[in-house]
C-alpha angles and dihedrals in degrees: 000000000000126000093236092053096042073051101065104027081061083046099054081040099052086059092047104051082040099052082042090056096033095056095042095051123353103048091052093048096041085045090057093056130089115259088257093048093052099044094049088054093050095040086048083065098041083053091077100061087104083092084070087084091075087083094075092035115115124244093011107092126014130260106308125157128278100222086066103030091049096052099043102041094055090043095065089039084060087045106051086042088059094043089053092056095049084060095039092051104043098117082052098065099186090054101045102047082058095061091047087048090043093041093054106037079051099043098047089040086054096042090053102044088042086065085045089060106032085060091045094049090042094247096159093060083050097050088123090064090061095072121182085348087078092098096065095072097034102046097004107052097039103056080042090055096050097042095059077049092064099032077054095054088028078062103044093039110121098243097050098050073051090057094042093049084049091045085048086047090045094054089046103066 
């Protein structure tokens, strides 16, 4: 079998053990929450993006292309910054609404062109180069890309858009 199939059939797999495991133990348990409470979990993963660095780190993975390994490794980087200051504003909850709103607009939008990229530059035929790296796209990304699903829903969700207009109500008196 070919490295870029073996690629994308990890890949595939990657979203379905992790929609298996999410939906049996992480999504009750995140649907239960408070919308704070939520957000700041999945903003506590998102915090450690900053790994994604390693892709432009010498010596660690193997020759891939810049175009890919640039852009997706500063992108997680943004990413992981923004999820940092959602957490580090949460008793300021203007603030912090924006960098989950920020975190997660950032951190979809680089998932997504990363694919764009990784398919234009050929990255699945390369997978070897990725090394021990290999696990970010397979386990990591995965889990990343299906929790700024959920933020997103967590955020459009009826009761929450209720909590924030009482909040709104709240500040204004």
């Amino acid at each position: 079998m070919s490295p870029e199939t073996l690629f994308r059939i990890h890949l595939v797999l990657g979203y379905v053990a992790w929609l298996l495991c999410f939906g049996a133990y992480i999504w009750p348990r995140l649907n239960s929450m408070d919308g704070v409470e939520a957000q700041r979990a999945i903003a506590t993963l998102h915090s450690f993006r900053f790994f994604g660095l390693v892709f432009i780190l010498p010596g660690v993975v193997g020759n891939l292309p810049a175009a890919f390994a640039t852009f997706a490794a500063y992108g997680d980087f943004a990413t992981g910054l923004l999820a940092m200051l959602a957490l580090l504003t949460v008793r300021i909850r203007p603030l912090f609404w924006l960098f989950v709103v920020a975190f997660n607009l950032v951190g979809a939008a680089d998932i997504i062109i990363d694919y764009y990229h990784a398919n234009q530059v050929g990255l699945p035929a390369l997978a070897g180069e990725l090394g021990a790296t290999y696990a970010i796209p397979i386990i990591y990304v995965p889990l990343l890309m299906i929790t700024h699903v959920v933020a997103f829903y967590l955020l459009m969700r009826p009761q929450f858009r209720a909590a924030r207009a009482l909040a709104r109500d709240t500040a204004d008196r």
